[in-house]
C-alpha positions in Angstrom: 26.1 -20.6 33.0 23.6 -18.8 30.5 20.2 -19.8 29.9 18.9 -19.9 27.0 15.1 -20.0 26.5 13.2 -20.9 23.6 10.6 -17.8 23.5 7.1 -18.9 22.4 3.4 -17.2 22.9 1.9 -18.7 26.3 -1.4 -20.8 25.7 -4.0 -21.0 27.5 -3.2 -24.6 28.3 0.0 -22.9 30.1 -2.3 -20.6 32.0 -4.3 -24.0 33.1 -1.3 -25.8 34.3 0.1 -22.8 36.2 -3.8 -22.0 37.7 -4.0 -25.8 38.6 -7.4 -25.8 36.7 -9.4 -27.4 33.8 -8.6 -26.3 30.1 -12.1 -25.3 30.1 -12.4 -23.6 33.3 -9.9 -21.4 32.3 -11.6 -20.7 28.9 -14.8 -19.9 31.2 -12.7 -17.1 33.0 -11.1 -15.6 30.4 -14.1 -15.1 28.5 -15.8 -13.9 31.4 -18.6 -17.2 31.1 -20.5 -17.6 34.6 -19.8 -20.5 37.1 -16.3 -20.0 38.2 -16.1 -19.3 42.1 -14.5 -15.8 42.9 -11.1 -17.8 44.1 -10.6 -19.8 41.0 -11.2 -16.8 39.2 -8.6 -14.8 40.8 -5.9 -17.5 40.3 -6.4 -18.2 36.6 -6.0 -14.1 36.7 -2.9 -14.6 38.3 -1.2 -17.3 36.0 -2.5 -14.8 33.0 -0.7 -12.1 34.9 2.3 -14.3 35.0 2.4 -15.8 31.7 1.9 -13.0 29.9 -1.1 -14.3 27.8 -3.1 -13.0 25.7 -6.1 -14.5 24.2 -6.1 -15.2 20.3 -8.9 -13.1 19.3 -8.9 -14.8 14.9 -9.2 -18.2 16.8 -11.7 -17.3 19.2 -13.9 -15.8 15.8 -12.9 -19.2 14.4 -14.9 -21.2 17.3 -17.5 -19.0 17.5 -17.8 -18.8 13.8 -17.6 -15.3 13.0 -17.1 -13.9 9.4 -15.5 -11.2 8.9 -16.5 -9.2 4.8 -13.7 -6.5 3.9 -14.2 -4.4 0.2 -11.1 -3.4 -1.5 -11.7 -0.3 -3.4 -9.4 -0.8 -6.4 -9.1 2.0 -9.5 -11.1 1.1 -12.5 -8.3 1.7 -14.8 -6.4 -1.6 -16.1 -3.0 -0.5 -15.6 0.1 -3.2 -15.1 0.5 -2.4 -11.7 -3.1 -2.1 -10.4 -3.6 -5.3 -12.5 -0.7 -7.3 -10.7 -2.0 -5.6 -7.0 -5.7 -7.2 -8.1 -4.2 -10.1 -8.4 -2.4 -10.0 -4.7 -5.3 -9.5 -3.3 -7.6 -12.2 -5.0 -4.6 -14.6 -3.5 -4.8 -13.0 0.1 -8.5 -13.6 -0.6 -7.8 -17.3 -0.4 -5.4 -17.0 2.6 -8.0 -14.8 4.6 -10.3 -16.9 4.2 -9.0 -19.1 6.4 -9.5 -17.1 9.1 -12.8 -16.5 8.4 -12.6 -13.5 6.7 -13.8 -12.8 3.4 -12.9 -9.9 0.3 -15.1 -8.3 -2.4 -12.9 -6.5 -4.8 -14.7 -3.3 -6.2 -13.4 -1.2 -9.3 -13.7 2.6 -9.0 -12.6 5.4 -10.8 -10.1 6.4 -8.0 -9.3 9.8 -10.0 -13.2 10.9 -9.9 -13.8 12.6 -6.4 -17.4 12.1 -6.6 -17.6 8.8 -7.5 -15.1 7.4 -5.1 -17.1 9.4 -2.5 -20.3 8.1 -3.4 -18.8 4.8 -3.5 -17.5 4.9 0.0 -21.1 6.6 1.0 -23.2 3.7 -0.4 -20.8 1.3 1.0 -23.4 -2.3 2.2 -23.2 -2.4 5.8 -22.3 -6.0 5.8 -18.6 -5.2 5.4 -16.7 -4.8 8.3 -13.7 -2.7 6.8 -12.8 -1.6 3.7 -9.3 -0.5 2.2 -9.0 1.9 -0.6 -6.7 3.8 -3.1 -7.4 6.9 -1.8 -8.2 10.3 -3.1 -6.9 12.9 -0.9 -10.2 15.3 -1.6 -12.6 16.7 0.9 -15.3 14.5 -0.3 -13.5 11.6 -0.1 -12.6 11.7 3.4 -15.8 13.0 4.3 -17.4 9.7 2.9 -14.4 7.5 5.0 -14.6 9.7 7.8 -18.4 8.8 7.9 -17.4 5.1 7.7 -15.3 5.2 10.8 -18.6 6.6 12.5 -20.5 3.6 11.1 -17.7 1.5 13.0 -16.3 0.4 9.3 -12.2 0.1 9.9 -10.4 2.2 6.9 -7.4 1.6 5.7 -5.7 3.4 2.7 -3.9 1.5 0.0 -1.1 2.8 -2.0 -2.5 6.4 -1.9 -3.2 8.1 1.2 -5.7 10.5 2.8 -4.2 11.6 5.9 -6.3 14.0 6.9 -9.5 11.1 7.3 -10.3 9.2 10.2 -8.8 6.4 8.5 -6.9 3.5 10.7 -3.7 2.5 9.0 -1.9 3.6 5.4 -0.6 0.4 3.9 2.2 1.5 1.4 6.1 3.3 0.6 6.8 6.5 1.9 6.0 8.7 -1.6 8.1 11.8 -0.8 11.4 9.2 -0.2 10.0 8.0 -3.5 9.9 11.0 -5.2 13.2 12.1 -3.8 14.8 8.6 -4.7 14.2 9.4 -8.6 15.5 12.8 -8.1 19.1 11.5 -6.8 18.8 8.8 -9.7 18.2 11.0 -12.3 20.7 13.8 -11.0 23.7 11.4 -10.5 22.7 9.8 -14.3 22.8 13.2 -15.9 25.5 14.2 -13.5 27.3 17.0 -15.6 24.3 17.8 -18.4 22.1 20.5 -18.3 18.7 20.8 -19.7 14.9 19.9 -19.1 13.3 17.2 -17.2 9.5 16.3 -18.5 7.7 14.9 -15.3 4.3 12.9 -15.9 1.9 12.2 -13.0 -1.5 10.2 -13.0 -3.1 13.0 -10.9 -1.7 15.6 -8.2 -5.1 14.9 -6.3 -3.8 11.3 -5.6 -1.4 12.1 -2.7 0.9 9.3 -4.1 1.6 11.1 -7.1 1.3 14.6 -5.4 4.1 13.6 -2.7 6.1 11.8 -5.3 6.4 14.6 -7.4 7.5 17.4 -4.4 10.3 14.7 -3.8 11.4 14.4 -7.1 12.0 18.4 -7.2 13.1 19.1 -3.8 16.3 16.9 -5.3 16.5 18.2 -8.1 16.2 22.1 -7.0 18.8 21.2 -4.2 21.1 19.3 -5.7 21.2 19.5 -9.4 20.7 23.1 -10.3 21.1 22.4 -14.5 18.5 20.0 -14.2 14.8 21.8 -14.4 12.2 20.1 -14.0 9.3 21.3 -16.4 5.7 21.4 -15.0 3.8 18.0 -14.4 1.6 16.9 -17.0 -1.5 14.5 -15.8 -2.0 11.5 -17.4 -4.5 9.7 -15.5 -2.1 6.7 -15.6 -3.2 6.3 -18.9 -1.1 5.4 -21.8 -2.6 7.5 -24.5 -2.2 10.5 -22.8 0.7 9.4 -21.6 1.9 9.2 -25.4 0.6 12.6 -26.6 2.2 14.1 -23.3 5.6 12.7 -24.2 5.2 13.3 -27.6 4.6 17.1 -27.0 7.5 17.1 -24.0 10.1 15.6 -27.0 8.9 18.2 -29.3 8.6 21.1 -27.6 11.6 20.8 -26.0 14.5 19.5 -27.9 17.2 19.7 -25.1 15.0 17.4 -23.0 17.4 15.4 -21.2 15.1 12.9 -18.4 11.5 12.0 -17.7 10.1 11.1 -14.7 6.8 9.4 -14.7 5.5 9.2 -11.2 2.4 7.0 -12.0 1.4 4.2 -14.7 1.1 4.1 -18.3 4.3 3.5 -19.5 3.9 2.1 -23.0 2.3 5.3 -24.2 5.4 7.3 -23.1 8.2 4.1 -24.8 6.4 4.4 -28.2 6.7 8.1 -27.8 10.8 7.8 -27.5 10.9 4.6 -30.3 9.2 7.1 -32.3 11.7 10.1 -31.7 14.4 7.6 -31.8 15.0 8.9 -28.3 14.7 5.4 -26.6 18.8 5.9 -25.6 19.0 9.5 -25.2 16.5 10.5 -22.3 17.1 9.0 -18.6 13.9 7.9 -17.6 12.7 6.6 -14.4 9.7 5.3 -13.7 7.7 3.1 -11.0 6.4 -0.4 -10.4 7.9 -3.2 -11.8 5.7 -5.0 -14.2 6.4 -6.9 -17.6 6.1 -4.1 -19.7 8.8 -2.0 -17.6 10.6 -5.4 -16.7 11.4 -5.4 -20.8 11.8 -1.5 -21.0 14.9 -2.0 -18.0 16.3 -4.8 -19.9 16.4 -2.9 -23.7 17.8 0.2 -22.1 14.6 2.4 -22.5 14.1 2.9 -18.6 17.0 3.8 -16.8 15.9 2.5 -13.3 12.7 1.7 -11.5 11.2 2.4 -8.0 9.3 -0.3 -7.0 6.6 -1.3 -4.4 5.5 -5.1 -3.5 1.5 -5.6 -4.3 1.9 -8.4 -2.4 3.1 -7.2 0.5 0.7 -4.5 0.6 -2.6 -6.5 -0.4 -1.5 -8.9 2.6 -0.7 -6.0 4.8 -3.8 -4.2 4.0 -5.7 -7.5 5.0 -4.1 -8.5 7.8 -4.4 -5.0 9.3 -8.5 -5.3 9.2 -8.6 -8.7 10.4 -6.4 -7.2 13.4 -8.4 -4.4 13.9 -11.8 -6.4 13.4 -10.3 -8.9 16.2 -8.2 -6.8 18.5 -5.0 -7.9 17.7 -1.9 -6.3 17.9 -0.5 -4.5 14.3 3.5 -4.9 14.2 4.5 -1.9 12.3 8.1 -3.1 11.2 5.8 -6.5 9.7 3.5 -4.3 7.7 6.1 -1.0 6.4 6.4 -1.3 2.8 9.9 -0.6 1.8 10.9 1.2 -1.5 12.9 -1.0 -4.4 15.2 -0.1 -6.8 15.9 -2.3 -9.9 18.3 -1.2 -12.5 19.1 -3.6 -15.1 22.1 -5.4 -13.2 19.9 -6.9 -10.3 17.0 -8.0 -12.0 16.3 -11.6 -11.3 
């Protein structure tokens, strides 16, 4: 006959039972407390041993009343996405504060190397980690690197600096990204040739950077009659973003697809209604918002890669809290996966 056993965490109220002690002398041991004989000791060690337990480091802060502070370094810029993301975390605020731990959103110019650095530098030492849309620049992991010494826990959100010190990188893979718009746009334009326009925020944010090699790796390999032009920088910012597609539609009349790899999407839509191009370029684009939401459902953007602010302001936090409290980090819990929406499976 099988067994089958309901699997559940072991408490420390199991390892009392199986030691044949006190609740609290077995709270004494494990948190190494005097005025447990040597024998009592060793068989609470062994029921630990046996059980498998392993002490809930969030509660024990809880008891002892220890606050954790983490910053979240967010870009200054007001974009839909970063907006929505602000807005995740200001919600995981009120969740992790529940386990004692506590957020301070910052806004910094995230496309400034020097002032993301000096923000980093100047950082109050009352926070305990910090997570930040990264810059991959010397400075900038210089400054992070120098947190980690401090014994601050980094974590990079959305962007990425590999190359730091820094503990965890909460968000998609951006080359799979990049290489997912590619095959979109090649098996939309399957059997046209001409130009591809390709707008990034900056190639210094390694999101953008790593999107954009994906997005031409397919595109070279695989669709030959497709070029992609060189990327313009737009510092996710829609009036750039509108001159740049204004000049893309003009300079290039057999323009066939645009690829923006960052924000700023309503500069590059009134760009199109003004050509009266809105049907006749494929573009794809990133992050579902309300703008882009409308801009899928009219037909102006042809698909949209997607990542969950949510999820990765919830990750981000939960990943400090674990490495502030020794806890274990699940990766298949905290990997942010890349989403597709087309027109047909918006909900």
């Amino acid at each position: 006959m099988t067994e089958h056993r309901l699997l559940r965490r072991s408490t420390l109220e199991d390892v009392a039972r199986e030691a044949g002690v006190s609740l609290a002398t077995a709270d004494r041991v494990v948190h190494r407390r005097d005025g447990v004989r040597e024998k009592t000791i060793r068989r609470v060690e062994a029921a630990i041993a046996k059980l498998g337990y392993r002490p809930n480091a969030a509660a024990a802060s809880l008891s002892r009343n220890k606050t954790w502070r983490f910053a979240f370094m967010l870009p200054a810029n007001s974009n839909a996405f970063i907006a929505n993301l602000a807005e995740q975390v200001e919600r995981t605020s009120d969740w992790l504060t529940g386990q004692n731990g506590f957020i301070d959103v910052m806004r910094v110019d995230v496309f400034d190397p020097v002032t993301l650095a000096k923000a980093l530098w100047d950082l109050p030492a009352v926070y305990e980690g910090v997570a930040v849309v990264a810059l991959d620049d010397a400075r900038v992991r210089a400054a992070m690197d120098d947190l980690v010494a401090r014994g601050v826990h980094v974590v990079t959100l959305v962007s990425d600096a590999p190359g730091s010190r820094r503990a965890n990188y909460v968000g998609i893979d951006n080359p799979a990204a990049g290489r997912t718009a590619g095959s979109l746009m090649g098996r939309f334009l399957r059997g046209q040739k001409g130009f591809v326009g390709i707008i990034t925020g900056s190639l210094s944010l390694r999101d953008h950077a790593e999107r954009h090699f994906g997005f031409r790796q397919v595109l070279s390999a695989e669709y030959p009659d497709l070029v992609g032009l060189p990327p313009a920088e737009g510092r996710d910012d829609s009036a750039r973003n509108h001159e740049i597609a204004r000049a893309l539609l003009a300079q290039h009349p057999d323009l066939v697809g645009i690829y923006n790899a960052g924000a700023g999407n309503e500069g590059i839509a009134a760009a199109l209604r003004e050509a009266g191009a809105g049907r006749d370029i494929v573009w794809i684009a990133h992050e579902l918002t309300g703008d882009t939401r409308r801009l899928l459902l009219e037909g102006t953007i042809a698909a949209i890669i997607n990542q969950d602010p949510g999820h990765e302001a919830r990750s981000a936090a939960r990943i400090l809290l674990a490495l502030c409290t020794g806890q274990l980090i699940y990766p298949d819990q905290e990997r942010i996966r890349i989403e597709i929406f087309l027109r047909d499976n918006l909900n």
